[in-house]
N, C-alpha and C positions, 0 to 999 in steps of 0.2 A: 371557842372564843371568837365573835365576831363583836365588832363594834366601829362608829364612823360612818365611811363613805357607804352605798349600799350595793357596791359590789364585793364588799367581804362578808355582809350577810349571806349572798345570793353565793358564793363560793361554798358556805358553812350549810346553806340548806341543801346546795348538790352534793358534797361529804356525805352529810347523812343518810342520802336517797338513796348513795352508792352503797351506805352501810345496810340500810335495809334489804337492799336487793341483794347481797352478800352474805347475808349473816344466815346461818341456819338454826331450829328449835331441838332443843331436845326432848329427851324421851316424853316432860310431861307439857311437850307444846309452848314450853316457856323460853324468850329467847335470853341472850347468857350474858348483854351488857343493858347497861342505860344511860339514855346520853344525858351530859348534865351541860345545856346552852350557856355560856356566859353570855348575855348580848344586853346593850341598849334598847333595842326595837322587838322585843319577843314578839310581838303581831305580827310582825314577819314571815315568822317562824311558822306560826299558828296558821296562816291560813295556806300555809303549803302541807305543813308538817301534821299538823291535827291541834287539838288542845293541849297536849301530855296530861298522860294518867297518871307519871308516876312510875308505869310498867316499858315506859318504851323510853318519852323523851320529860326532860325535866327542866324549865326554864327558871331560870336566876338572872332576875333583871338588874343591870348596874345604869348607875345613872351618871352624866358626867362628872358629878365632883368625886364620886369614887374610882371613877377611873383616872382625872387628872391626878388625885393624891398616891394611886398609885404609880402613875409614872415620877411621881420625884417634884410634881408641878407644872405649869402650863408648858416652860421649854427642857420638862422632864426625857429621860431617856423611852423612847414608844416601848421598847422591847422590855423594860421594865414591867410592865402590864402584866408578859406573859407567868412568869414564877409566883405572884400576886395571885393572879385568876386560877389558876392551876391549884394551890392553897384554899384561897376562897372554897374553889368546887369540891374540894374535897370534903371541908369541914362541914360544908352543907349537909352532908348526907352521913357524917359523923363517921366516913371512914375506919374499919377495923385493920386491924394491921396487918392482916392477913388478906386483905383484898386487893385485887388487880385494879390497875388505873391507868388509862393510856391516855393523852394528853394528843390532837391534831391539830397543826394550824387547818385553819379554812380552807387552803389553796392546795389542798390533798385531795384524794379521790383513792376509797377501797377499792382491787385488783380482788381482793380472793375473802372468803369469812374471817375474821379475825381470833375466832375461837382459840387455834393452835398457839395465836399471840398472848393472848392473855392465859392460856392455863400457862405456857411458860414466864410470865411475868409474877405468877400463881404461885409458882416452883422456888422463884427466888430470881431470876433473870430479870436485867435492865437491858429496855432499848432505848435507840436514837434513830434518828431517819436511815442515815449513812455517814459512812465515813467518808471525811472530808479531804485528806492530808496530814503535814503536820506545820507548827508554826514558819522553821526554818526551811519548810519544803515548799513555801506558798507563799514565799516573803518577796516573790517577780510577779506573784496572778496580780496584784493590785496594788492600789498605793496606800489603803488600809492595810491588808496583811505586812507591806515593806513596816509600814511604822508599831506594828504590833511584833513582828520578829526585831525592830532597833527596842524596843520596850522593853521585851523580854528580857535579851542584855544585860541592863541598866537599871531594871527597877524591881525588887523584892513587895509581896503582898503576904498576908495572913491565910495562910492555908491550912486547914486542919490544925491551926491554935499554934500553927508556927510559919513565923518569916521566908519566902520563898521566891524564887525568880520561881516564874513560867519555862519549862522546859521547852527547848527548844525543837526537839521530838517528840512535845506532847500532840496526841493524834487530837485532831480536829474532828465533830463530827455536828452536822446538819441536827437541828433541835427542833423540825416540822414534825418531829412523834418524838414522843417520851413516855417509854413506860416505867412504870413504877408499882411495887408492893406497896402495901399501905405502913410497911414497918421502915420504909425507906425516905419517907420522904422530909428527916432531917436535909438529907442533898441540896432538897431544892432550897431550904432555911438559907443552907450553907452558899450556895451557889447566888441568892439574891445580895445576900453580904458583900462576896468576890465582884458580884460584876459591877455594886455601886463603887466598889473601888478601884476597877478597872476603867470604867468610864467617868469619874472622875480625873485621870490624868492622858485617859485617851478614848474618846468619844468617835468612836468607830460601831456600825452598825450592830455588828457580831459580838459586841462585849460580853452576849446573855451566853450564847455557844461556847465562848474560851472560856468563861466562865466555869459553866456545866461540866465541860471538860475534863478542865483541871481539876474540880474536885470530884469525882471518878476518879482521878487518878489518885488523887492523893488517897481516895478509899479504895484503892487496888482494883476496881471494879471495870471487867473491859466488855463496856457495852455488844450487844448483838442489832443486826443492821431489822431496822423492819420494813424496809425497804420490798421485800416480795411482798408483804401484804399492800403497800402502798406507794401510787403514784402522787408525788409532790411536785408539781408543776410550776415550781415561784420561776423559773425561767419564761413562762409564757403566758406572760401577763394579756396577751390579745384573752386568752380566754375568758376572763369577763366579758367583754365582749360578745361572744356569743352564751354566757349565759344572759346576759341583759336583755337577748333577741329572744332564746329561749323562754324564758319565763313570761314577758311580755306576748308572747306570740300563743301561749297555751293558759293565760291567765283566765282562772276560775275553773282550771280542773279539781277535782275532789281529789281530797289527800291520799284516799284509794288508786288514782288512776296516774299518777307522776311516774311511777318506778316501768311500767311500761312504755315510756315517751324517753326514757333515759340514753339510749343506742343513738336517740339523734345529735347527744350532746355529749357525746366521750371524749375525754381531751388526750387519749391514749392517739385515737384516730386524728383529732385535729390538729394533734401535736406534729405529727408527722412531718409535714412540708416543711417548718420550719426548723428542724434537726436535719431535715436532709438538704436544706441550704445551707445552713450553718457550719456543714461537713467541709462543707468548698474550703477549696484556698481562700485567704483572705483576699486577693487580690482580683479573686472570678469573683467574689460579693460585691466587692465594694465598684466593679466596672459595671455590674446587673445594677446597683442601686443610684448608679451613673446614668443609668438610659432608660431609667426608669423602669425597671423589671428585678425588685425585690422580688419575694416568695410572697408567694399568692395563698391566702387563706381558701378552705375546701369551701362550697357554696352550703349553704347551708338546705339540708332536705326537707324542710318543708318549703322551700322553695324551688323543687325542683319538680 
């Protein structure tokens, strides 16, 4: 799902690159997924990506009024979108309920093939990116989570057809991958419901996450991390950035030749410097960003 500014395309078309170069054929040469695009701009897509056959990648064009109505209206909730698009893609392709469905944001990047994830999703297993905490354990990270653990507290929601506070132990977990069977995905029905009623009396970014959550739990269901197959990078927003340089800098390569230009733009490697600044004490950062020596992004190799 990309859509908007056109660094969340340019995020969704490196995903994919990642995925191609990741993913292996089986015995009859066929590979084992197909992406199915939500975006605005499929031309985008197409002259990195190729046209989609069908056999590889699959676009499904939305256009603005179906995205504002999915968020709920112009000053709708954004993350609203995602449980919508997700639904959309699936009906698309008439979904059987026995089929594997994994769900990325854009701002990910494949680490390994994804096979071993989907035949377990195949089996009957649900993932999440990672796990996060819990409400009551994350109620000092921010001043959103403070007023979602006072919430919790104080206000009961419709869970599983019955009245409920949010646990105060309920595990938290990151929603940049969602897998899902195809027999599974009343959840997500259920989970769009919860979160319009959660962010209706607290309009906090994460509402779609506690949401998701919560109903996992209330269906006993304790997600698996898919976290080794994938790097989620929403920490390290510079990297647009260098995809922006990226793709401007090799534009009009054939959709054949991207996946080998990929090494120059890994955000595994770019990421680097700035986790190993961010290790510092707070007080070595904020004296480097005093004297003007933050963390230095890598030079980029085509420039070197």
């Amino acid at each position: 799902m990309a859509h908007g500014a056109a660094c969340y395309r340019q995020e969704a078309i490196h995903l994919l690159l990642t995925w191609r170069a990741r993913r292996t054929t089986g015995a009859s040469g066929v590979h084992g997924a197909v992406a199915l695009v939500v975006t605005d701009v499929p031309d985008e897509f197409r002259a990195i990506l190729g046209d989609g056959d069908g056999d590889d990648v699959r676009y499904l064009p939305v256009d603005a009024a179906q995205l504002t109505a999915w968020r709920g209206g112009p000053q709708g909730y954004i993350h609203r979108i995602k449980p919508l698009a997700i639904l959309h893609a699936v009906a698309s392709v008439q979904g059987c309920t026995d089929d594997a469905f994994l769900f990325v944001d854009s701002d990910t990047s494949f680490l390994a093939d994804p096979a071993p994830l989907f035949a377990a999703v195949h089996a009957g297993d649900v993932f999440l990116h990672e796990r996060e905490g819990t409400i009551a354990g994350n109620r000092r990270h921010t001043r959103s989570q403070g007023r979602l653990h006072a919430m919790s507290r104080h206000r009961s929601f419709t869970i599983g057809g019955r009245p409920q506070r949010l646990a105060p132990d309920l595990p938290l977990w990151n929603s940049g991958a969602i897998g899902l069977r195809g027999d599974r995905f009343g959840l997500i029905a259920e989970t769009l419901e919860l979160t319009d009623a959660i962010h209706a009396v607290l309009p906090i970014a994460t509402a779609e996450q506690v949401a998701l959550a919560a109903v996992l739990a209330e269906h006993r269901i304790v997600p698996r991390p898919a976290a080794p197959w994938l790097l989620h990078y929403h920490v390290f927003k510079e990297f647009r950035d260098d995809l922006a340089a990226f793709f401007a800098h090799y534009r009009g390569t054939p959709p054949d030749g991207w996946i080998a230009l990929l090494p120059q733009v890994d955000p595994q490697r770019r990421i680097a410097p700035k986790l190993a600044f961010n290790r510092q004490p707070k007080w070595w950062r904020q004296l480097r960003k005093a004297v003007g020596r933050p963390w230095r992004p890598l030079p980029y190799p085509w420039l070197t």
